[in-house]
Structures are given as structure tokens and as C-alpha cells.
N, C-alpha and C positions, 0 to 999 in steps of 0.2 A: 538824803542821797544814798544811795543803794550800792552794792558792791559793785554790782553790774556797771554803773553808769560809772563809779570812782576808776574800775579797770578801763572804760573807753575813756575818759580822759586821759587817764594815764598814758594809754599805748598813742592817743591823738598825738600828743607832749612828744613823745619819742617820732613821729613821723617826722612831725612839724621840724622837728632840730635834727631828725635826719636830713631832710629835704633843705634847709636852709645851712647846713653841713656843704654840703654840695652842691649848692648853688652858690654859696659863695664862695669857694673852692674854684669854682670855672668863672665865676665873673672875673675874681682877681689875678687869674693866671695868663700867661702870653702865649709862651711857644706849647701853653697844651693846645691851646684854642687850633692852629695849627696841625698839630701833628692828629687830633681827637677830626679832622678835617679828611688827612690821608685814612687814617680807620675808616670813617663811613664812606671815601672812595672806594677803596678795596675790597671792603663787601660787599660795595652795589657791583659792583665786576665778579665778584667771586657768583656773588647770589644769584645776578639778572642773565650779564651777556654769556656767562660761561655755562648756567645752566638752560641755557636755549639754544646754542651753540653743541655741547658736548652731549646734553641728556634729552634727546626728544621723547616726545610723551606715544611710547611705540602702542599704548591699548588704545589711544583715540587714533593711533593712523589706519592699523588694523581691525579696529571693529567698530560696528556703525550705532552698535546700542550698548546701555550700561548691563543690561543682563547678558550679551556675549562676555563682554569685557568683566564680569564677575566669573561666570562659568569656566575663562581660559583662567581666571588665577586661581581658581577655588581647584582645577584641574592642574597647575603647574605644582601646586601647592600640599597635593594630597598623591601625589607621583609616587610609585615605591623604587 
């Protein structure tokens, strides 16, 4: 056995007891399960309806090909 494969074992050992760390961290927990529930609410709101909402995608409204839509940034972008 080689150095090479003794360090993949090794760093495997550390995954495996990371991931089993935290998995059984949330199997046995209650009100995380819960509250780890409102988290991935709030980011799908923050992520999905707010950025479709608040930020429209204005280079595909206003231009009809990607080499416009490069040329207006590579031009906003080199502005003096």
C-alpha cells in the first residue's frame, strides 16, 4: 500500500465521519427539522419569486442575439 492510496483512505475515513456527523445530527433533532424547513422556504422566495419579480433579465428583453447583448456590455463596460 502506497502513500498515495494510505492518504485516500485516510481523507475517505474523514468524509465518511463527517457525513455521518451530520447525519445523525439531523436524524435526531426536532425543532431543527422545522426551523432547517423555514431556511429552504425563504431562499426559494428570496432566490426564485423575488428575483423574477425585482430583477428582469433587461439584455434578453432588449436584444435579440448574444453578440448584441455582448457588444452592449463589453461597451457599458469600457465607457470612460
Amino acid at each position: 500500500m502506497g502513500i498515495m492510496s494510505a492518504m485516500n483512505t485516510h481523507s475517505k475515513n474523514i468524509l465518511v465521519k463527517i457525513f455521518y456527523f451530520y447525519y445523525d445530527g439531523f436524524r435526531n433533532m426536532k425543532m431543527g427539522k422545522q426551523l432547517w424547513l423555514i431556511i429552504i422556504i425563504k431562499l426559494f422566495v428570496m432566490f426564485a419569486i423575488i428575483k423574477v419579480l425585482f430583477f428582469p433579465n433587461q439584455l434578453k428583453e432588449n436584444f435579440q442575439t448574444d453578440a448584441q447583448r455582448a457588444s452592449s456590455v463589453i461597451q457599458h463596460l469600457t465607457k470612460e
